[in-house]
C-alpha positions in Angstrom: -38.1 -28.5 19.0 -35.6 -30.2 16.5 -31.9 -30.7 17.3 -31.4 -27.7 14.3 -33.0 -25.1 16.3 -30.7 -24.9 19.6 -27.6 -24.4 17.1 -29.4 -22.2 14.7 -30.4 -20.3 17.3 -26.7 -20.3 19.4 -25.2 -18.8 15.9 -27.8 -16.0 15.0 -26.9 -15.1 18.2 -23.1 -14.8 16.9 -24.4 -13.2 13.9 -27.0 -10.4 16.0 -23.5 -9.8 18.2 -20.9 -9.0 15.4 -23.8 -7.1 13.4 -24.0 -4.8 16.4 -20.2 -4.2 16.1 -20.4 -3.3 12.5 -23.4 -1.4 12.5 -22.6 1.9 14.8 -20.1 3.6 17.1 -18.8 1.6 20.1 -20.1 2.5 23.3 -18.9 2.3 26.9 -21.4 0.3 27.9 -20.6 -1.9 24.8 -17.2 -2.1 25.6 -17.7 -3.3 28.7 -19.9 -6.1 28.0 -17.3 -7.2 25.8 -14.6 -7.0 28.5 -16.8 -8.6 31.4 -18.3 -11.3 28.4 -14.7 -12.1 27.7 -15.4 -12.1 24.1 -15.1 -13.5 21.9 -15.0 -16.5 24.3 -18.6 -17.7 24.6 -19.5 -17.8 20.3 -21.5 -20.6 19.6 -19.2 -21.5 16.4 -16.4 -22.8 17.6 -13.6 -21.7 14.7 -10.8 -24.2 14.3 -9.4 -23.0 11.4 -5.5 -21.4 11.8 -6.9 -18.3 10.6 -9.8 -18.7 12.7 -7.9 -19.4 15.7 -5.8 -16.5 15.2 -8.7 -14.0 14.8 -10.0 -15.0 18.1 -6.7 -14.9 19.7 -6.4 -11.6 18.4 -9.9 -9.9 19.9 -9.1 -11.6 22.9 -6.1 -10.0 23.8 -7.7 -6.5 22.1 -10.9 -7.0 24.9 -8.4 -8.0 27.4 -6.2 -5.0 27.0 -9.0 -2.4 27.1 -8.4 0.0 30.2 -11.1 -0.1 32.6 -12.2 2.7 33.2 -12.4 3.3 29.9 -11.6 6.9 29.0 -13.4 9.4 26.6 -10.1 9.5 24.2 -10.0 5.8 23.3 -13.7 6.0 22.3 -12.8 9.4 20.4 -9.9 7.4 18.9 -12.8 4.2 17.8 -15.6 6.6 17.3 -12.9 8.2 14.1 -12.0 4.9 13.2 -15.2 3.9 13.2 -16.2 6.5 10.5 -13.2 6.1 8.6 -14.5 2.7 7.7 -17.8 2.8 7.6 -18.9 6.3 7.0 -16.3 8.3 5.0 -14.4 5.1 3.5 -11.1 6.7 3.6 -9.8 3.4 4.2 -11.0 2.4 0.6 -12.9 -0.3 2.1 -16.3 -0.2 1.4 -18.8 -2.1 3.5 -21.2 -2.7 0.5 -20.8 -5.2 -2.0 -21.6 -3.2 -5.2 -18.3 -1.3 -4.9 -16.3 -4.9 -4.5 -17.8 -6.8 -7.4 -19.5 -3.8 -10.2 -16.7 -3.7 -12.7 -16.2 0.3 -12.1 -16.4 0.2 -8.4 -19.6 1.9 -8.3 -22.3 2.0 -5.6 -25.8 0.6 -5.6 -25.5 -1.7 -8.5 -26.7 -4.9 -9.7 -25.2 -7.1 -6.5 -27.7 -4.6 -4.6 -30.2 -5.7 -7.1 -29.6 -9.2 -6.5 -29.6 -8.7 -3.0 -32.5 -7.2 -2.4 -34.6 -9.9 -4.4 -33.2 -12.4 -2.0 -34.8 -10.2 0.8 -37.9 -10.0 -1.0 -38.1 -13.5 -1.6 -38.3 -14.2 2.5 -40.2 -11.1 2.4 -38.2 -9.1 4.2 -37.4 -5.3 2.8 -34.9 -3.2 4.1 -36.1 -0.5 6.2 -34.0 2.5 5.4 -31.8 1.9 2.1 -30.5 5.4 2.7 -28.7 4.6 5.8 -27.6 0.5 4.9 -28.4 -0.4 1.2 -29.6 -3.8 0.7 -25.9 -4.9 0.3 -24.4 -3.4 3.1 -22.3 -5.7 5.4 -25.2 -5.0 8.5 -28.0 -5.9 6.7 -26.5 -9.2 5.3 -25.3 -10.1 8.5 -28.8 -9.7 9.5 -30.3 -11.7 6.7 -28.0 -14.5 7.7 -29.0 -14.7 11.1 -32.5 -14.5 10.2 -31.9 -17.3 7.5 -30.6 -19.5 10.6 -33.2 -18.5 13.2 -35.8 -20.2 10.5 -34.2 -22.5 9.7 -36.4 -26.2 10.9 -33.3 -28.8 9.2 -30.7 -29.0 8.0 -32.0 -29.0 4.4 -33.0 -25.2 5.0 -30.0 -24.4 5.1 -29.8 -24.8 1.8 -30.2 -20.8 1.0 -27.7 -19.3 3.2 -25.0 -21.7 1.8 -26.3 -20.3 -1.6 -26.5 -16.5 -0.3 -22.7 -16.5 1.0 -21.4 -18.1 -1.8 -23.2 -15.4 -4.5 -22.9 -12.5 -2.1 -20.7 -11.7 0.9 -18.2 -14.2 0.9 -17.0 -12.9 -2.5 -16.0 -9.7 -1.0 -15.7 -10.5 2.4 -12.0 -11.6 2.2 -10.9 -8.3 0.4 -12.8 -6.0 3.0 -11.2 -7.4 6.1 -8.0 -7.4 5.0 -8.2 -3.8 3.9 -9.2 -2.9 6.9 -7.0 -4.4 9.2 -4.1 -3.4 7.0 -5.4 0.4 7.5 -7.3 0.8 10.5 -6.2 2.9 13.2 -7.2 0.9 15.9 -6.5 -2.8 16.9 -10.0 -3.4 17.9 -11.0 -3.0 14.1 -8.7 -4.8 12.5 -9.7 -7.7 14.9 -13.4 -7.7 14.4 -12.7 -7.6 10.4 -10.6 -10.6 10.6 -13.2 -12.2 13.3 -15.9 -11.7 10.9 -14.2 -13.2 8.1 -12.8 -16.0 9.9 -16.3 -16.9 11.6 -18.8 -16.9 7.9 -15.6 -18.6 6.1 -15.9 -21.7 8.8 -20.0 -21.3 8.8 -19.8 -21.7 5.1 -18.0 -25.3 6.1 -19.9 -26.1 8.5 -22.8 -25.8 6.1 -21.4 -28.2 3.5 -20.9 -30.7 6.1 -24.5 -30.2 6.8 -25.9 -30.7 3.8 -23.3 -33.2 2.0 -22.2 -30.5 -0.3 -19.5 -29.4 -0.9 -18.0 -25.7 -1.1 -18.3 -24.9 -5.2 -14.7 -23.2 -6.4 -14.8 -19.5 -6.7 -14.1 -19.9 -10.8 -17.4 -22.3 -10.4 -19.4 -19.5 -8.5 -18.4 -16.8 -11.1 -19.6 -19.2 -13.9 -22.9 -19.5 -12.3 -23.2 -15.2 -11.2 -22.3 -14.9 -14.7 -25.6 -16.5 -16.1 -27.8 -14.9 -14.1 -30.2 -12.2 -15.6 -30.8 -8.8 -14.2 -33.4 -8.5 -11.9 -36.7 -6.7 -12.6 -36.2 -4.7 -9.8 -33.8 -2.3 -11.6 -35.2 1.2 -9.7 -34.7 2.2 -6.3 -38.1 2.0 -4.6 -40.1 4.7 -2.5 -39.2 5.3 1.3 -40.1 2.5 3.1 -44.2 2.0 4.7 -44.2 0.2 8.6 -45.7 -2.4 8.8 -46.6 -3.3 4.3 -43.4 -5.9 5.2 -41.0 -7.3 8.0 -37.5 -5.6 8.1 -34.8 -4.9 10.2 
């Protein structure tokens, strides 16, 4: 085992965790993990950032405060929050990147393109486009973590410090933001800023790695700007178990 793999695999942890957040409604049982967990105490990125600090001084007093037991109107009160965000955007915060970064706003364009050519290239597909499009917040959260779990050195590392700086740290900033200025609930607005906080001090923590640093966001538009459209320009046939690994 090489010293890469214990804090590869302590993060995709991280990464699997606030996935899970994003991805559907909050359960009690979820809920009170967190609360027994103490989370976010326990992450195996420790954030020292101000902004950082404050996102997990934030949750922490969120988790803290939830009531135990915890009653069926406070996960009514998540379960709309939840959709408002992620299901109905009435928040005008989209989870997928197409509507942060296509000129018009629009849905399913070339980011998800782009995106889904970086899955294919570690042959990986995802499994129900109709549900998460390839550049939905869940699914690159997933590709990040599985990006780290295979990770063998540093050096590896290589692509994810490419992927966030081409995709979801471009957007990122603008999403959280949104939503904790419109959520209805504090738990919300304290995993967006969370989530934000946590890839913004991986993305450092991957330029120390590799002796690079962080390119400028003018330099990272410059390159996004040069790339060509993808062949991939159709959306493809319902997905087939087992002709590729997904999620």
């Amino acid at each position: 085992m090489t010293t890469l793999q214990p804090f590869s695999a302590a993060l995709s942890d991280d990464l699997y965790l606030l996935t899970h957040l994003h991805a559907s409604e909050l359960s009690r049982e979820t809920l009170e993990q967190l609360k027994a967990n103490h989370f976010p105490q326990g992450l195996g990125l420790c954030l020292d950032s101000d902004h950082g600090k404050t996102a997990l001084e934030v949750m922490q007093q969120v988790i803290t405060r939830l009531p135990v037991p915890i009653p069926d109107a406070h996960l009514d009160h998540l379960a709309a929050d939840f959709a408002d965000i992620y299901l109905n955007y009435r928040l005008r915060a989209s989870p997928c990147e197409s509507v942060w970064l296509d000129p018009d706003g629009l849905a399913m364009q070339q980011p998800m393109f782009q995106i889904r050519d970086w899955y294919r290239r570690h042959h990986l597909v995802a499994e129900d486009w109709r549900r998460f499009s390839d550049d939905h917040l869940v699914l690159q959260l997933q590709f990040i973590a599985h990006l780290l779990q295979q990770a063998q050195a540093p050096q590896e590392l290589e692509d994810l410090a490419t992927f966030l700086d081409e995709h979801l740290l471009r957007w990122l900033g603008d999403f959280s933001r949104r939503v904790a200025q419109r959520c209805a609930s504090d738990l919300y607005a304290a995993l967006a800023m969370l989530t934000h906080s946590y890839l913004e001090e991986l993305r450092d923590l991957l330029a120390t790695l590799l002796g690079q640093p962080r390119p400028t966001p003018e330099e990272i538009e410059a390159r996004m700007n040069q790339h060509t459209p993808p062949l991939s320009q159709q959306i493809e046939g319902p997905y087939l178990p087992g002709t590729a690994p997904s999620w």
